[in-house]
TIVO-2410 file (N, C-alpha, C; in nm, 3 decimals):
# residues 174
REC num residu      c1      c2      c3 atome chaine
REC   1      X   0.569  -2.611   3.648     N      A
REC   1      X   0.634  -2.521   3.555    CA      A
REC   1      X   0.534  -2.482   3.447     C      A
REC   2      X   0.555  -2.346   3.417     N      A
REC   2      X   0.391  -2.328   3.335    CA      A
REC   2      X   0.488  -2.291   3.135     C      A
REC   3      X   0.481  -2.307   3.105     N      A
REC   3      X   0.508  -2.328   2.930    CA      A
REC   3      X   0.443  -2.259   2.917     C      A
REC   4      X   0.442  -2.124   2.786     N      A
REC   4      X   0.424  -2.051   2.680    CA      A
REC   4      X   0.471  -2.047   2.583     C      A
REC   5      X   0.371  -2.095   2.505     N      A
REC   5      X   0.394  -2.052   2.325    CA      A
REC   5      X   0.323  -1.925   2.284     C      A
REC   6      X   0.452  -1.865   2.169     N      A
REC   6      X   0.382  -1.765   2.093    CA      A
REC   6      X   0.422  -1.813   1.965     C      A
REC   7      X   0.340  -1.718   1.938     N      A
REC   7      X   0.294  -1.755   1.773    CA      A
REC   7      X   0.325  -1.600   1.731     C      A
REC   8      X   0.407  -1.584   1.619     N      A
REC   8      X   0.460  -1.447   1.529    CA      A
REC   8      X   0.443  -1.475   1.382     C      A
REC   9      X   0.397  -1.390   1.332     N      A
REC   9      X   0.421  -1.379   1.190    CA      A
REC   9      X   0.439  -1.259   1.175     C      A
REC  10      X   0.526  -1.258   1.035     N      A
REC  10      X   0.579  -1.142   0.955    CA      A
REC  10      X   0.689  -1.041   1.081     C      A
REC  11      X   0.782  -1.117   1.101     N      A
REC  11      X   0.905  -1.048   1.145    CA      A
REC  11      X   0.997  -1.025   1.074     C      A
REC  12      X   1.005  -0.867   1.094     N      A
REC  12      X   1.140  -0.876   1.003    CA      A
REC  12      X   1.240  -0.771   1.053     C      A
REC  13      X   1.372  -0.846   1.085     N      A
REC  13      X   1.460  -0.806   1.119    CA      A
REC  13      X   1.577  -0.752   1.052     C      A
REC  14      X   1.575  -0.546   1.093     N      A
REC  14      X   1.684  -0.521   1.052    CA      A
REC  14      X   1.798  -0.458   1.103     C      A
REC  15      X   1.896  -0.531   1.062     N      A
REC  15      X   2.019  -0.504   1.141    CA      A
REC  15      X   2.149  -0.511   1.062     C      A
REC  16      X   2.286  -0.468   1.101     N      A
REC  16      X   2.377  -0.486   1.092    CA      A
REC  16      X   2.436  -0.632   1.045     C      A
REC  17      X   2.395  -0.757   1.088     N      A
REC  17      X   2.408  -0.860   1.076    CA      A
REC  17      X   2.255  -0.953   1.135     C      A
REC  18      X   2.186  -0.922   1.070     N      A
REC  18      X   2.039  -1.025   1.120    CA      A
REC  18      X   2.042  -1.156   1.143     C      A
REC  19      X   2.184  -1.209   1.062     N      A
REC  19      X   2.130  -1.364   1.081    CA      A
REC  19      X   2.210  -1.401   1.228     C      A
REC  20      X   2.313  -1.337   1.317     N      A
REC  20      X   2.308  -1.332   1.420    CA      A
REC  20      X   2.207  -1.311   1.512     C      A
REC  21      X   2.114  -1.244   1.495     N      A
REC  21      X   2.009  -1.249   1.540    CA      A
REC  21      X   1.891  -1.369   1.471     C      A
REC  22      X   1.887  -1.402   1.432     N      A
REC  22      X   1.827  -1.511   1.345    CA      A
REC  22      X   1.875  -1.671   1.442     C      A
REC  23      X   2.028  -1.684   1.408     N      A
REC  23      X   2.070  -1.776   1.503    CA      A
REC  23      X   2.047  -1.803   1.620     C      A
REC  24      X   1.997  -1.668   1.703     N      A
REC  24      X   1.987  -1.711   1.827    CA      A
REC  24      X   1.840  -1.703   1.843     C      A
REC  25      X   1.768  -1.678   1.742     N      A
REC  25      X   1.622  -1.730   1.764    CA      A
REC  25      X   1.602  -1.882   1.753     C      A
REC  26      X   1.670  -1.938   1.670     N      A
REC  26      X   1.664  -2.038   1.638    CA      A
REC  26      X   1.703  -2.171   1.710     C      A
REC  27      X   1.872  -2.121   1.752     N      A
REC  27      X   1.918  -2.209   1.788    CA      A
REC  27      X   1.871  -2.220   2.006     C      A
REC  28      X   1.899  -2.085   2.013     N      A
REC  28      X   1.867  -2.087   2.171    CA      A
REC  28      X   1.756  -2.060   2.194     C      A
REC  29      X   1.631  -1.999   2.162     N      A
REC  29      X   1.438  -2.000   2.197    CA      A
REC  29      X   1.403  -2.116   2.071     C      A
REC  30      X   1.463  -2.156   2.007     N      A
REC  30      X   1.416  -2.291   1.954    CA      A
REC  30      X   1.252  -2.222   1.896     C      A
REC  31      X   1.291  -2.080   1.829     N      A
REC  31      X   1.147  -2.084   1.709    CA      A
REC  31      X   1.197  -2.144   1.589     C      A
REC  32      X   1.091  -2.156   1.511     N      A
REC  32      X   1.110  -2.231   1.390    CA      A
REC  32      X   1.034  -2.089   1.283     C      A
REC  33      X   1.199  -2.071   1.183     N      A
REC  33      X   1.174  -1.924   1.101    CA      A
REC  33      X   1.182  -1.989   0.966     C      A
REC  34      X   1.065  -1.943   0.914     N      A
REC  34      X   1.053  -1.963   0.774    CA      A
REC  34      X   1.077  -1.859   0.667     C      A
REC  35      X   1.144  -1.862   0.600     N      A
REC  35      X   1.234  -1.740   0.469    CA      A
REC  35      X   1.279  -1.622   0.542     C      A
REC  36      X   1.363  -1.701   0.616     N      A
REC  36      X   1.479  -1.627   0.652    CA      A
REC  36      X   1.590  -1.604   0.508     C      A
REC  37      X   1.597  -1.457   0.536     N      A
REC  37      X   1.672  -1.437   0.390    CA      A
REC  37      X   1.682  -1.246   0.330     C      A
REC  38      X   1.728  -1.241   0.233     N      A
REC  38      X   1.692  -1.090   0.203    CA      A
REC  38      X   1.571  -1.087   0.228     C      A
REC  39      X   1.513  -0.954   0.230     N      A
REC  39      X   1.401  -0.907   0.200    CA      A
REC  39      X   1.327  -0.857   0.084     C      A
REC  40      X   1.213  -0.952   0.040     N      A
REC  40      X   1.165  -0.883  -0.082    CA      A
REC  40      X   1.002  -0.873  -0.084     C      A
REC  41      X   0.955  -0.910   0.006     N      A
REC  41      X   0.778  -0.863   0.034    CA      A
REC  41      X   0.737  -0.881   0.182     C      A
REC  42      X   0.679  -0.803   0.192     N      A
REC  42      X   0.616  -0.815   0.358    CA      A
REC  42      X   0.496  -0.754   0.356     C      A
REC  43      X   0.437  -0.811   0.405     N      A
REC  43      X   0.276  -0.742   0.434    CA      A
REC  43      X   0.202  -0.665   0.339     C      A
REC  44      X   0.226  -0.694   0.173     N      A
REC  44      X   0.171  -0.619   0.093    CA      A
REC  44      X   0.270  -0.498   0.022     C      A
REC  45      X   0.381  -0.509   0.070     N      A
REC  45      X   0.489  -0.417   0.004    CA      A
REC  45      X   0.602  -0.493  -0.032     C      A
REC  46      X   0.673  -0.436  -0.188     N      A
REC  46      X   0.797  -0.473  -0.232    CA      A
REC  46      X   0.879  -0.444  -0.190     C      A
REC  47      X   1.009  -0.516  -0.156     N      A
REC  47      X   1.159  -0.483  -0.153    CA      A
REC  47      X   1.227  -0.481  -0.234     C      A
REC  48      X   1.282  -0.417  -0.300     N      A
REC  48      X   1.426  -0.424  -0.437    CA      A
REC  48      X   1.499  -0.326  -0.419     C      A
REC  49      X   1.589  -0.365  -0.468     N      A
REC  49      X   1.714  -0.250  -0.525    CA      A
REC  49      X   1.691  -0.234  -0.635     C      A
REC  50      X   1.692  -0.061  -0.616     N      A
REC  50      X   1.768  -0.008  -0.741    CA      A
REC  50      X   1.935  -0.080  -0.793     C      A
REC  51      X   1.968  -0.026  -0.914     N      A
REC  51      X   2.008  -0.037  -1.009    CA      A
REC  51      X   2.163   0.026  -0.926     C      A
REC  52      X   2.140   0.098  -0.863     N      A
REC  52      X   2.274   0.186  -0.743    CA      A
REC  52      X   2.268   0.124  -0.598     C      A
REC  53      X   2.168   0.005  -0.594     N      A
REC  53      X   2.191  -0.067  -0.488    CA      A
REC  53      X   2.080  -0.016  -0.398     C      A
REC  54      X   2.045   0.126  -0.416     N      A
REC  54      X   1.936   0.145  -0.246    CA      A
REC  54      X   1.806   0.047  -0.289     C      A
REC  55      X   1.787   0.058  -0.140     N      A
REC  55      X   1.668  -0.023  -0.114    CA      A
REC  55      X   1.559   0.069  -0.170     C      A
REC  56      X   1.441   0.015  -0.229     N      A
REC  56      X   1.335   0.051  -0.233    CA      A
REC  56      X   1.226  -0.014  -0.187     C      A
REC  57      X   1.116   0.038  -0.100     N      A
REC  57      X   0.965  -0.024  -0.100    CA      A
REC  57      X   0.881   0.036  -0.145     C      A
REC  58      X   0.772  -0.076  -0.204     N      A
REC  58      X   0.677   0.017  -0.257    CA      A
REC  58      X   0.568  -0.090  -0.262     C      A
REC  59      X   0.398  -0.037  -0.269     N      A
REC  59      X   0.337  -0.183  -0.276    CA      A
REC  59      X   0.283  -0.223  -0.430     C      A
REC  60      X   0.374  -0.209  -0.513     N      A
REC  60      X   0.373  -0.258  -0.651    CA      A
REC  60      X   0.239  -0.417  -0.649     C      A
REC  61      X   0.299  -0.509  -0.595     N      A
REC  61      X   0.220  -0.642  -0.596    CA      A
REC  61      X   0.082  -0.582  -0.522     C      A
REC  62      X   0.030  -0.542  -0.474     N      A
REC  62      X  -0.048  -0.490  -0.386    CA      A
REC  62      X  -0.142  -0.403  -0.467     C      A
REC  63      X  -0.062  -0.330  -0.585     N      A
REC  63      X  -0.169  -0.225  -0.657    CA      A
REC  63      X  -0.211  -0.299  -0.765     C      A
REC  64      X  -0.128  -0.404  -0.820     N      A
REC  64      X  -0.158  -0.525  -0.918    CA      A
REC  64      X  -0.268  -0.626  -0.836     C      A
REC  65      X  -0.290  -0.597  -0.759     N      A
REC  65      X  -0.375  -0.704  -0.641    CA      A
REC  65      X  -0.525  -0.648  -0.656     C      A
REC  66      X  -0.515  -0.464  -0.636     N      A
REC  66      X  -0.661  -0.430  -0.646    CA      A
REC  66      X  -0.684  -0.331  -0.726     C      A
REC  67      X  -0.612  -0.333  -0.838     N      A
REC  67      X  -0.633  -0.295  -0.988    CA      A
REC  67      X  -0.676  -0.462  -1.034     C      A
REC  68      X  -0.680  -0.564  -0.980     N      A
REC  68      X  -0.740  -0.683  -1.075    CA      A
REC  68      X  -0.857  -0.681  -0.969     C      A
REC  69      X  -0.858  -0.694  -0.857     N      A
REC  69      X  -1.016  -0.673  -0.771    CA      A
REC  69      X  -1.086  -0.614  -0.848     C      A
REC  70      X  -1.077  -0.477  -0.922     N      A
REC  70      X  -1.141  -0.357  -0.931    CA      A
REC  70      X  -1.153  -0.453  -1.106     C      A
REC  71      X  -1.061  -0.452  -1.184     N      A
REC  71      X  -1.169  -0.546  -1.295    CA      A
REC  71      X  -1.257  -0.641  -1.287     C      A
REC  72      X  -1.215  -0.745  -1.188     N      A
REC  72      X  -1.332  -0.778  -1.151    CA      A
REC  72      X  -1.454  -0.739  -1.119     C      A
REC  73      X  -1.460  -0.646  -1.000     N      A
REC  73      X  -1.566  -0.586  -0.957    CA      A
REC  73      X  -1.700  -0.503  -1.042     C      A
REC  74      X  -1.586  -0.424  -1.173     N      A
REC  74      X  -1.629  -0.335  -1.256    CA      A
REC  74      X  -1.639  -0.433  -1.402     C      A
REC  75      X  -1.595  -0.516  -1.435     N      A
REC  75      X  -1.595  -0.564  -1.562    CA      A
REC  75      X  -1.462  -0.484  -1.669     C      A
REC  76      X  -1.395  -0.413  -1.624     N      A
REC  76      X  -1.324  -0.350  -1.713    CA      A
REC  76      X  -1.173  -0.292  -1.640     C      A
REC  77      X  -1.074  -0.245  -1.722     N      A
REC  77      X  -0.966  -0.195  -1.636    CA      A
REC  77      X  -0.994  -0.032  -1.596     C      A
REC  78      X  -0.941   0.013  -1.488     N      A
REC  78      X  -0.943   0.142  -1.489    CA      A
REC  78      X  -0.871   0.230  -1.578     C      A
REC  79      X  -0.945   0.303  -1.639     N      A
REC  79      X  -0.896   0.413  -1.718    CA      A
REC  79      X  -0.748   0.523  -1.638     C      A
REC  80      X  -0.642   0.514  -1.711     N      A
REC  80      X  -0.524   0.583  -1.615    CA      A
REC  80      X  -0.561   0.704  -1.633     C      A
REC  81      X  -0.465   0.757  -1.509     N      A
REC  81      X  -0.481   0.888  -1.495    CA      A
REC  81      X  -0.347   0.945  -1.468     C      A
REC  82      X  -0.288   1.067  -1.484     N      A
REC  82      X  -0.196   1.141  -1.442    CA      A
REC  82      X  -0.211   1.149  -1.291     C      A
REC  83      X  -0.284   1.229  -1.241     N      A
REC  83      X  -0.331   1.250  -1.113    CA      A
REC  83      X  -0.438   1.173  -1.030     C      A
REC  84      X  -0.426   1.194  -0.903     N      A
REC  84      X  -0.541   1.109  -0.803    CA      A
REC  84      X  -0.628   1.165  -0.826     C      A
REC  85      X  -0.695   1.242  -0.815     N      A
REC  85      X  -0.834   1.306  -0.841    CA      A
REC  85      X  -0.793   1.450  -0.931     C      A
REC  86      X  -0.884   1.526  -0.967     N      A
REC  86      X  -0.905   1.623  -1.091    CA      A
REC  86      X  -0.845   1.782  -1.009     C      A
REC  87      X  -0.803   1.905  -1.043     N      A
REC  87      X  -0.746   1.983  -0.963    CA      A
REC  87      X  -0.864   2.056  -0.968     C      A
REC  88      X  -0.884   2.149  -0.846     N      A
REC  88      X  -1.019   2.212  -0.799    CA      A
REC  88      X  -1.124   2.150  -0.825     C      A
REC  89      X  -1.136   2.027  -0.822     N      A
REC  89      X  -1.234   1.924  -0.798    CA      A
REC  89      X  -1.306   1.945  -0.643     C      A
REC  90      X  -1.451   1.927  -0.653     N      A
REC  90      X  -1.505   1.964  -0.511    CA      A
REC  90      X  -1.588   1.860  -0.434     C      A
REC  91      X  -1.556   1.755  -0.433     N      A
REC  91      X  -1.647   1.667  -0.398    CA      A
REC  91      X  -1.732   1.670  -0.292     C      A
REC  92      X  -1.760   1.750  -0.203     N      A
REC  92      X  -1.861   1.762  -0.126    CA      A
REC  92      X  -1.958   1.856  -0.141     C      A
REC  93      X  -1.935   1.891  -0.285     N      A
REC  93      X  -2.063   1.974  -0.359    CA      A
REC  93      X  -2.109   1.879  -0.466     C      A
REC  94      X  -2.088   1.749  -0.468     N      A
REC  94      X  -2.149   1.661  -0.560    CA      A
REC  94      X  -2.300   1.610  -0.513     C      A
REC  95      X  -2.406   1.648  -0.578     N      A
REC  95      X  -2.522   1.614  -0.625    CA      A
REC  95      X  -2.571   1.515  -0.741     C      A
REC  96      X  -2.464   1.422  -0.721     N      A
REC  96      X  -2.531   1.273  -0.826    CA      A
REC  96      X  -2.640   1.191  -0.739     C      A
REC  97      X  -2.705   1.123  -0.773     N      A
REC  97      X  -2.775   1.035  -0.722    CA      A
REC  97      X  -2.659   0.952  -0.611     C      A
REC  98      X  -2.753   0.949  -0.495     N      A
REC  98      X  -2.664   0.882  -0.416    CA      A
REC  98      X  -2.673   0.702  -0.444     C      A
REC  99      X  -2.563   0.626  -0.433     N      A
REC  99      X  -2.517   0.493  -0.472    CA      A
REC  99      X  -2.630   0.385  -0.348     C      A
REC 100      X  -2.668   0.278  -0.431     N      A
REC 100      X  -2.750   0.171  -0.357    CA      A
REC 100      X  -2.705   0.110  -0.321     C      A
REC 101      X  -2.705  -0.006  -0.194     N      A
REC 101      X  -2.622  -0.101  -0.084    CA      A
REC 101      X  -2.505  -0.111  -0.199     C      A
REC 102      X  -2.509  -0.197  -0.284     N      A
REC 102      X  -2.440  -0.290  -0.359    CA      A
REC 102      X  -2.309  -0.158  -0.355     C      A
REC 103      X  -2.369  -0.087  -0.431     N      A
REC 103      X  -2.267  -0.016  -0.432    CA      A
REC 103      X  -2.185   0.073  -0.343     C      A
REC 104      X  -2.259   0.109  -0.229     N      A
REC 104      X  -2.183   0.166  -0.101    CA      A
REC 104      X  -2.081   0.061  -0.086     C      A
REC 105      X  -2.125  -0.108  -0.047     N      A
REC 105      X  -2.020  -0.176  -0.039    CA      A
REC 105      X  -1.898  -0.189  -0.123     C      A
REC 106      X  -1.913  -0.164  -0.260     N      A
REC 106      X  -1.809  -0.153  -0.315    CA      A
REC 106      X  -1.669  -0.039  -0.323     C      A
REC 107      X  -1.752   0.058  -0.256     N      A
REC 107      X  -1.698   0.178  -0.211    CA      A
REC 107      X  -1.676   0.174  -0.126     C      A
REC 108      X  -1.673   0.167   0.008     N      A
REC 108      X  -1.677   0.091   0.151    CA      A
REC 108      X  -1.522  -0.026   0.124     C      A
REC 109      X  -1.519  -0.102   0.070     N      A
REC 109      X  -1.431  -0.177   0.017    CA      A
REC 109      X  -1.308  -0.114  -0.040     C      A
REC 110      X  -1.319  -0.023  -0.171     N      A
REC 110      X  -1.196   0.034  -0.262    CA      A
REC 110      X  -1.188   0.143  -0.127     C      A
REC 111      X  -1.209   0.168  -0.086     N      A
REC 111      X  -1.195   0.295  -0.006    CA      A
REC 111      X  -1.073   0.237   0.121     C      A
REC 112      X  -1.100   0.105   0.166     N      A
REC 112      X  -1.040   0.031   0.290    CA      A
REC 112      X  -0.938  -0.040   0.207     C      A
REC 113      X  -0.880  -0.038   0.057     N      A
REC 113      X  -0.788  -0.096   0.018    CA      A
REC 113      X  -0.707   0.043  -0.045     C      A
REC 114      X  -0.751   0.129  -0.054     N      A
REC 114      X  -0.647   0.265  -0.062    CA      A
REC 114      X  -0.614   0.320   0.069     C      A
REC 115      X  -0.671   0.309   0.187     N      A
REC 115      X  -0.623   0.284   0.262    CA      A
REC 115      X  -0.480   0.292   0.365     C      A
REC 116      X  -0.508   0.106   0.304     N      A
REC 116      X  -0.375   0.020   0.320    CA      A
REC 116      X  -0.300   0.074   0.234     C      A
REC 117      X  -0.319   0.050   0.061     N      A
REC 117      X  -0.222   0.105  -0.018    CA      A
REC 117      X  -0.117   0.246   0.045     C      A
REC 118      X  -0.201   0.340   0.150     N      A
REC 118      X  -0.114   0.443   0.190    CA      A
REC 118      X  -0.036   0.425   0.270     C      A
REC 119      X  -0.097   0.327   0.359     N      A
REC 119      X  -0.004   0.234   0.475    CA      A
REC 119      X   0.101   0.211   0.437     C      A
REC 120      X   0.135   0.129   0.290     N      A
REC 120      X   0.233   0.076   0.238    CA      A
REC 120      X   0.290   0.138   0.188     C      A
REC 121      X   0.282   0.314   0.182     N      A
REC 121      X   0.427   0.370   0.145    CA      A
REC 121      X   0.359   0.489   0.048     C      A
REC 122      X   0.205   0.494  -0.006     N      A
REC 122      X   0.181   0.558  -0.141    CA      A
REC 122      X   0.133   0.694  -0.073     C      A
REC 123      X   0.225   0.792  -0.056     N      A
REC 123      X   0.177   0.913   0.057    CA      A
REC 123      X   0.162   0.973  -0.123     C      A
REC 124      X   0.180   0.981  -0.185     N      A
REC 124      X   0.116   1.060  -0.350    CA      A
REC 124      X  -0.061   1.036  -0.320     C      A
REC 125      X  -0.135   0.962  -0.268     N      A
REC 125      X  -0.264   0.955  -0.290    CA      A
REC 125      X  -0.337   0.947  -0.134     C      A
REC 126      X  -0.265   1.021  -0.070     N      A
REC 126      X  -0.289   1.057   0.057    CA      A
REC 126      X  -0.409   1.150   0.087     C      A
REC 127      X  -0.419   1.199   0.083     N      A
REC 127      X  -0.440   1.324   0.038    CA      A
REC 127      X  -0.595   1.268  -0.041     C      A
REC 128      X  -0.628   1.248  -0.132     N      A
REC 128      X  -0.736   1.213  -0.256    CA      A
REC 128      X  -0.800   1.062  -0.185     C      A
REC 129      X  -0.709   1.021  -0.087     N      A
REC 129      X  -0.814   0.906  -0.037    CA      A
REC 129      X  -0.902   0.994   0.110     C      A
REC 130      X  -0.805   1.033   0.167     N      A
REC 130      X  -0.878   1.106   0.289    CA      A
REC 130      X  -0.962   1.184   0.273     C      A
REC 131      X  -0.957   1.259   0.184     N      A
REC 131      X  -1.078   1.331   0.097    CA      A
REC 131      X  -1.208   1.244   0.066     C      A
REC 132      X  -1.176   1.156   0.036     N      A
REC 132      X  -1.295   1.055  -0.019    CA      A
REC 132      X  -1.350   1.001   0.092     C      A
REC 133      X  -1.255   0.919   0.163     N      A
REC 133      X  -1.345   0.891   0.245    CA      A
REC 133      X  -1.454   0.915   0.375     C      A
REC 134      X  -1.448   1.043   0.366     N      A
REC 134      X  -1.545   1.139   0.430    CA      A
REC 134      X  -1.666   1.086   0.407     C      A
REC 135      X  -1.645   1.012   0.260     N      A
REC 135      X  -1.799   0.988   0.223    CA      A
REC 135      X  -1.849   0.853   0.255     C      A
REC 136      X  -1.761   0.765   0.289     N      A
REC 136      X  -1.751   0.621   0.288    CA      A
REC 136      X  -1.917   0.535   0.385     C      A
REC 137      X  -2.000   0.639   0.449     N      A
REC 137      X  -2.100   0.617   0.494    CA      A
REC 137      X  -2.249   0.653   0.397     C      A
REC 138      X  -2.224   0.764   0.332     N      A
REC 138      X  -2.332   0.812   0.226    CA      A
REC 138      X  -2.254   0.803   0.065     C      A
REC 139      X  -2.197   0.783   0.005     N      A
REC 139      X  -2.161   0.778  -0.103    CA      A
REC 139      X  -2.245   0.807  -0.221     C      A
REC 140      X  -2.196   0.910  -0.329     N      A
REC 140      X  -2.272   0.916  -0.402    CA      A
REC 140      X  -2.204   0.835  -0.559     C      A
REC 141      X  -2.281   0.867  -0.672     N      A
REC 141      X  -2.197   0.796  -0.801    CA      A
REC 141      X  -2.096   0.878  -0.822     C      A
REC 142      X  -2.079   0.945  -0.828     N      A
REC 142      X  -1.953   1.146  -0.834    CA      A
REC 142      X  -1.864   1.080  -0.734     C      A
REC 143      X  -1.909   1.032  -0.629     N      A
REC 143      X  -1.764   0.943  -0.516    CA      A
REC 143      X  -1.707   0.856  -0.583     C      A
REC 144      X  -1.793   0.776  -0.588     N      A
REC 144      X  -1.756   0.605  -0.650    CA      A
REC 144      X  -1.707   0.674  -0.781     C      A
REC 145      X  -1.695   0.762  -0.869     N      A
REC 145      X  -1.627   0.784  -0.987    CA      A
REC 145      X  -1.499   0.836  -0.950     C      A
REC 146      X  -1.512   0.918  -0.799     N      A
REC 146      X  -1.355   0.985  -0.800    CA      A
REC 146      X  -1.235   0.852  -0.750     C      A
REC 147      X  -1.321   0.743  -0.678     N      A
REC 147      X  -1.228   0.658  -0.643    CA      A
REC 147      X  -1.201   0.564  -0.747     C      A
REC 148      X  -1.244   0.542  -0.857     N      A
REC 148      X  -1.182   0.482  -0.986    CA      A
REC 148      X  -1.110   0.556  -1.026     C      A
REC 149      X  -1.120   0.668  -1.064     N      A
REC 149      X  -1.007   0.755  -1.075    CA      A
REC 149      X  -0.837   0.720  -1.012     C      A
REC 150      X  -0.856   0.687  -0.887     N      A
REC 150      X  -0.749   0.703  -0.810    CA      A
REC 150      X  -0.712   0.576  -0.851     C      A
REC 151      X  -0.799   0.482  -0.877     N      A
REC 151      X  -0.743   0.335  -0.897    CA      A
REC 151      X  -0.643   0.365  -1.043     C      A
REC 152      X  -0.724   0.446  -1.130     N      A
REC 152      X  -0.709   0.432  -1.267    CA      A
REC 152      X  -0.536   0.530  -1.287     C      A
REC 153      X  -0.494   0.589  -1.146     N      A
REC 153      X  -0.389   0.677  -1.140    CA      A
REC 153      X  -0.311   0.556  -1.086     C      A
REC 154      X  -0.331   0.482  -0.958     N      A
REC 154      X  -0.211   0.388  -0.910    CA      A
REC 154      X  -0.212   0.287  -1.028     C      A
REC 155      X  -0.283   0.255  -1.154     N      A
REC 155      X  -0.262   0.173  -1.233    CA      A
REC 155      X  -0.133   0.244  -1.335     C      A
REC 156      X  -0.159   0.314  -1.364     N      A
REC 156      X  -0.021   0.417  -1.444    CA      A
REC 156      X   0.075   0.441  -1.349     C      A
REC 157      X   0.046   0.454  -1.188     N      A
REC 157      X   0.199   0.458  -1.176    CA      A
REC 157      X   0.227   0.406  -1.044     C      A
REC 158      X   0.222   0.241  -1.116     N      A
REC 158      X   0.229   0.194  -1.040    CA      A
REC 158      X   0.354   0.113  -0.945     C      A
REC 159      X   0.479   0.203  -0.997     N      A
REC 159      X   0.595   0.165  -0.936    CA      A
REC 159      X   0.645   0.282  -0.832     C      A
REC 160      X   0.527   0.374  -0.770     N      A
REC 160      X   0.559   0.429  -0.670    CA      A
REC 160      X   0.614   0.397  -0.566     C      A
REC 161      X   0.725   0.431  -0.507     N      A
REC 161      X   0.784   0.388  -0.369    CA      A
REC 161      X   0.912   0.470  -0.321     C      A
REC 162      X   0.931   0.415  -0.193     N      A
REC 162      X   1.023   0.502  -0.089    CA      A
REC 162      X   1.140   0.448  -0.103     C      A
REC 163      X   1.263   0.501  -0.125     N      A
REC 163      X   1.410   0.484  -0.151    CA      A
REC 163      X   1.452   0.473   0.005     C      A
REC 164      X   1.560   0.420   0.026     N      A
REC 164      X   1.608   0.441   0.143    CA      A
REC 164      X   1.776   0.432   0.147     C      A
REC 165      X   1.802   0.539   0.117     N      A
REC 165      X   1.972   0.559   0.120    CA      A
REC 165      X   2.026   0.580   0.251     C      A
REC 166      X   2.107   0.482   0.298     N      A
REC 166      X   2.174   0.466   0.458    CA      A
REC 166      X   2.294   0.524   0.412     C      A
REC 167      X   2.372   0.608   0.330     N      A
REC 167      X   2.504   0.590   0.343    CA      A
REC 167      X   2.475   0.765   0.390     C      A
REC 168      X   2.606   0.828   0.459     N      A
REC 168      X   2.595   0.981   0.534    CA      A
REC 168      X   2.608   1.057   0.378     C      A
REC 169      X   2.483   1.177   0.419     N      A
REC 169      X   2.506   1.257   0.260    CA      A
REC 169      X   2.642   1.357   0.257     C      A
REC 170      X   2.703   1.359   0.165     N      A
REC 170      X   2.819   1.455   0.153    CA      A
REC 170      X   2.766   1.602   0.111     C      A
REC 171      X   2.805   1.666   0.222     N      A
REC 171      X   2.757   1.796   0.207    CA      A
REC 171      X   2.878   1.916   0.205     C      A
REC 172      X   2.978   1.895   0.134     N      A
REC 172      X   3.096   1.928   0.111    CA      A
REC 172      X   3.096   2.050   0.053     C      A
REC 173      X   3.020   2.069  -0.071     N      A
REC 173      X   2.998   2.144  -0.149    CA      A
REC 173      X   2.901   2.265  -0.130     C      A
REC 174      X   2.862   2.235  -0.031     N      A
REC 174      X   2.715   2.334   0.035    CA      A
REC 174      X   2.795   2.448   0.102     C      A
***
């Protein structure tokens, strides 16, 4: 008789009643589930309710994660911003001195953690990372300044996230 184990992390089940499904992981495939329960972080993104009950995600802990990388890295906090990058800003007409190892890597780096940050829900800086990282092989200082920028924007607003209202919209009035 040949036995298989798997190994899972970060499942998360949603349903109508999950812990029915929960039970029968448990009790009949005999896995062993750890914080089984609401949902309030997964993989770098928040869960909460609003104040009216919908769900929200957003990666709040996640931008507090590399807004403190980035003081580290830099010695200082990022300067906020209204916006991800500057409007009619042209960055592939930038002529700064191009950036030395040290610093490609650090760009190379913030570049692969905005990213993720979009992964996790932040489609506002969509847009201003994909732009950037065009450069993520030659980088100049004019790059590495527009991506502090973007840091210095998810630091001001940094409770961006996706609502998710399940109930049918009433369109009565339309």
């Amino acid at each position: 008789v040949l036995c298989y184990r798997r190994y899972v992390d970060d499942l998360v089940i949603v349903a109508k009643e999950p812990k029915e499904i929960t039970d029968i992981l448990a009790n009949k495939y005999k896995y062993k589930l750890k914080g089984v329960g609401p949902i309030s972080y997964h993989l770098g993104g928040d869960f909460v309710r609003d104040p009216d009950g919908t769900l929200r995600y957003g990666p709040r802990k996640y931008v507090e994660k590399i807004v403190s990388s980035y003081e580290k890295m830099f010695g200082s906090k990022p300067t906020e911003y209204a916006s991800p990058l500057e409007k009619g800003d042209h960055p592939e007409i930038d002529d700064s001195p191009e950036l030395e190892e040290d610093g490609i890597k650090k760009y190379q780096s913030m570049i692969g953690a905005l990213q993720w940050t979009v992964s996790l829900g932040r489609f506002d800086i969509l847009s201003a990372v994909m732009t950037m990282s065009r450069f993520r092989s030659a980088p100049r200082i004019g790059h590495l300044d527009r991506i502090k920028r973007i840091y210095g924007y998810l630091k001001k607003v940094k409770h961006g996230a996706i609502r998710f209202r399940t109930g049918a919209p009433d369109y009565k009035d339309l």
